[in-house]
C-alpha positions in Angstrom: 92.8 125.8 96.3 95.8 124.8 94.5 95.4 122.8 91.4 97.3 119.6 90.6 99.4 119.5 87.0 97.3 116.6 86.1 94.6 119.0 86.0 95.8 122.4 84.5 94.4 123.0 80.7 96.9 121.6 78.2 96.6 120.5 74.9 95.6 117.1 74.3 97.3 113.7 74.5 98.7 112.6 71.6 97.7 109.3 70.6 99.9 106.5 71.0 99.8 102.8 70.2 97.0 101.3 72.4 98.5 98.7 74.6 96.2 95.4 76.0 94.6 97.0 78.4 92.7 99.4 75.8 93.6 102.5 77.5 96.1 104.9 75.5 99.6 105.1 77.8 98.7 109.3 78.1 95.5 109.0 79.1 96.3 106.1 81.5 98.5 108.5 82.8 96.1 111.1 82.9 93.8 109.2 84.6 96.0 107.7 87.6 97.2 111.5 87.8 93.4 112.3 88.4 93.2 109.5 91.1 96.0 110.9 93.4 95.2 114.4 93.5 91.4 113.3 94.3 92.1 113.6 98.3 88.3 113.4 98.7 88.0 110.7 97.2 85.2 111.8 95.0 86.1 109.6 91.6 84.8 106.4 90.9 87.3 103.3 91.0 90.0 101.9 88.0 87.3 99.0 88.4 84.4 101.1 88.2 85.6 103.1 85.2 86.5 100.1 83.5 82.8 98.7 83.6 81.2 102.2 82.6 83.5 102.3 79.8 82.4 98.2 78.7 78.9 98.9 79.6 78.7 101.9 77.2 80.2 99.5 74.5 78.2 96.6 75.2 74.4 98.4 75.0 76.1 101.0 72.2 74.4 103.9 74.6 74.6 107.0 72.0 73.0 109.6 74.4 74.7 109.4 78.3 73.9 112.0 81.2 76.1 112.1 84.2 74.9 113.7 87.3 78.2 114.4 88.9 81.3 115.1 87.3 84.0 116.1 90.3 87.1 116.3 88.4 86.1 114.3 85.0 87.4 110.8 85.8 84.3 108.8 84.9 83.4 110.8 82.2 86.8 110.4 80.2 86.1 106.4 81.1 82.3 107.3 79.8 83.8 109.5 76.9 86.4 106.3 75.5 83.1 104.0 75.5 81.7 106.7 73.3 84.4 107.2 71.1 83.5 103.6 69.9 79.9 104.5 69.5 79.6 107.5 68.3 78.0 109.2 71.4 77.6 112.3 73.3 78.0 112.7 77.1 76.7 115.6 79.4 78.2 116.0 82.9 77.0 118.2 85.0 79.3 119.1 88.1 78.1 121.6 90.9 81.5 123.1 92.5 83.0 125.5 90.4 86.2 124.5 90.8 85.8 120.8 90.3 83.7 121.7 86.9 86.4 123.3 85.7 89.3 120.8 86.4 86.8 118.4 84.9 86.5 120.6 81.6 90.2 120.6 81.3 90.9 116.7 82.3 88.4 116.0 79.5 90.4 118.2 77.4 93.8 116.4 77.7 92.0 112.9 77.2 91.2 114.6 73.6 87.6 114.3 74.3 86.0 117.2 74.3 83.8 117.0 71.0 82.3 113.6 73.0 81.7 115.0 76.7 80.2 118.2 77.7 80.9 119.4 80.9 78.2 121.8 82.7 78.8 123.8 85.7 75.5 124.5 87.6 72.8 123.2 90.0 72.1 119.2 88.4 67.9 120.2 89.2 68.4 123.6 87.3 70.7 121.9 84.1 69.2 118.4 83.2 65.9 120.3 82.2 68.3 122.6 79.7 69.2 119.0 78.4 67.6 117.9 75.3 66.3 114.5 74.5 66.5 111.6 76.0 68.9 109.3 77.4 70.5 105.6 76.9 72.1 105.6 80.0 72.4 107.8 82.9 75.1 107.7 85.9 74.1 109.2 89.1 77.1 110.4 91.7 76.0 113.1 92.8 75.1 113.4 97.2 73.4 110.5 98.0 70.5 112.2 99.8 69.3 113.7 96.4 69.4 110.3 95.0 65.1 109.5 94.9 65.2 113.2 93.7 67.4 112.7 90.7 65.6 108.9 89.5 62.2 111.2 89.9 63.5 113.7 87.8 65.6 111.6 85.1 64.1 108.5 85.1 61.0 109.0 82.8 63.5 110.4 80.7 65.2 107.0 79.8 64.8 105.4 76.7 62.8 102.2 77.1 65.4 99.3 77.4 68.3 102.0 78.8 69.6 102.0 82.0 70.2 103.9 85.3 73.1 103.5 86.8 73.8 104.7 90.8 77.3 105.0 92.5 77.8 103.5 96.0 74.5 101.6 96.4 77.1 99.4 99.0 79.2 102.0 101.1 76.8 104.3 101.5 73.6 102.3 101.1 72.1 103.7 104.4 72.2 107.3 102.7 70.1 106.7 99.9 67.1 104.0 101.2 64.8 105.8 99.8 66.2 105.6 96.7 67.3 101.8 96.6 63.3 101.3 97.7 61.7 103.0 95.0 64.2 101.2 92.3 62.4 98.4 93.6 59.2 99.1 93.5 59.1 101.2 89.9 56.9 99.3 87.9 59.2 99.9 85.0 62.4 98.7 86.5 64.2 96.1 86.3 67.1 96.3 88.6 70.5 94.5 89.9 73.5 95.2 91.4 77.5 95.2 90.6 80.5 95.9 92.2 83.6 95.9 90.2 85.3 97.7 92.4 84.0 98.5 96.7 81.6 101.0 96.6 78.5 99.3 95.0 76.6 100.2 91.5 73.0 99.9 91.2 71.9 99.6 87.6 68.0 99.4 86.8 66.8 98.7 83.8 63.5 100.2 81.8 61.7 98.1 80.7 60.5 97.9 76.9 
C-alpha cells in the first residue's frame, strides 16, 4: 500500500499564529491532507471534527477513549479539545497499517503526549485500559456497535457521554445498537448531525 506524504512520520508542526477558525494553518493542513488520501472514506467529517473538538471543550472531558482510529483524523480534532483541558486520549485502531499512519498523523499535529494510539483488537485493548471514561467515541464496524456500548458503557463516568458515528447513513447496520441506547435505564440519549453521517450521543445519567 503506498503511503500518502501527509502521512509519513515527520517532525511536528511548528506552531503558528492561530487564525479565526481555531485550527493552527499546519495542522489545518495536515488535516485536509488526511481527508484526500482517505479513499475509503473512513474519517469523520470537517463538521464532525469540529463538534468532537467543541464537545470535548464544552463538558472539559479529561479521560476520552476512541474505538476506531483509521488514520488519526478525529483524534487530532479529539487531541486539540484536550489540549485546552488537560486530557488524555486512547485510540485504538485494528489495521496495522492505518494504526500506524494514525501514530504518525498524531505526531505531526504535535500531539502525541495527549493521544495514544493502540494497534490491536478494540475487545482485547479497552480491558488493558485503565479507569474510566468522560467521553467515548465509537467508529469502529457498525455491527460490533451493541458489542462495544456492552463492553464500555458501564465504564462511563456518571454524567459522561457516548458518542456513535453514523447513527444516519448507516443506521440499518447498527439497530440493535440504536435500540438498546434507548432502552438503557441509564441513558439519556439524542442525536446530531453536523455534518451527513449521523452522531448518536447518550448521556449517563448521574
Amino acid at each position: 500500500m503506498v503511503v500518502a506524504a501527509c502521512i509519513l512520520a515527520a517532525p511536528p508542526v511548528l506552531a503558528q499564529p492561530v487564525p479565526a477558525t481555531g485550527v493552527d494553518p499546519a495542522i489545518a493542513k495536515l488535516l485536509a491532507g488526511i481527508r484526500a488520501a482517505d479513499k475509503g472514506q473512513l474519517a469523520v467529517s470537517e463538521e464532525d471534527g469540529r463538534f468532537l473538538r467543541v464537545l470535548v471543550g464544552a463538558t472539559n472531558a479529561r479521560q476520552v477513549l476512541e474505538i476506531g482510529a483509521a488514520s488519526g483524523y478525529s483524534a487530532i480534532w479529539i487531541g486539540m479539545g484536550l489540549r485546552q483541558t488537560g486530557g488524555k486520549l486512547t485510540t485504538i485502531e485494528f489495521d496495522p497499517v492505518r494504526a500506524r499512519e494514525a501514530a504518525a498523523n498524531v505526531q505531526r499535529a504535535g500531539l502525541s503526549d495527549i493521544v495514544k494510539v493502540v494497534h490491536g483488537d478494540a475487545f482485547q485493548e479497552i480491558p488493558k485500559v485503565a479507569g474510566s471514561f468522560d467521553l467515548v467515541f465509537l467508529d469502529a464496524w457498525k455491527p460490533d456497535y451493541k458489542k462495544f456500548f456492552d463492553m464500555v458503557f458501564p465504564r462511563v463516568n456518571p454524567g459522561g457521554l457516548f458518542l456513535a458515528h453514523n447513527v444516519i447513513n448507516k443506521k440499518n447496520e447498527m439497530l440493535d445498537f440504536l435500540a438498546a441506547i434507548e432502552k438503557h435505564p441509564m441513558a439519556l440519549n439524542t442525536t446530531v448531525s453536523p455534518g451527513h453521517e449521523g452522531i448518536s450521543i447518550t448521556y449517563k445519567r448521574r
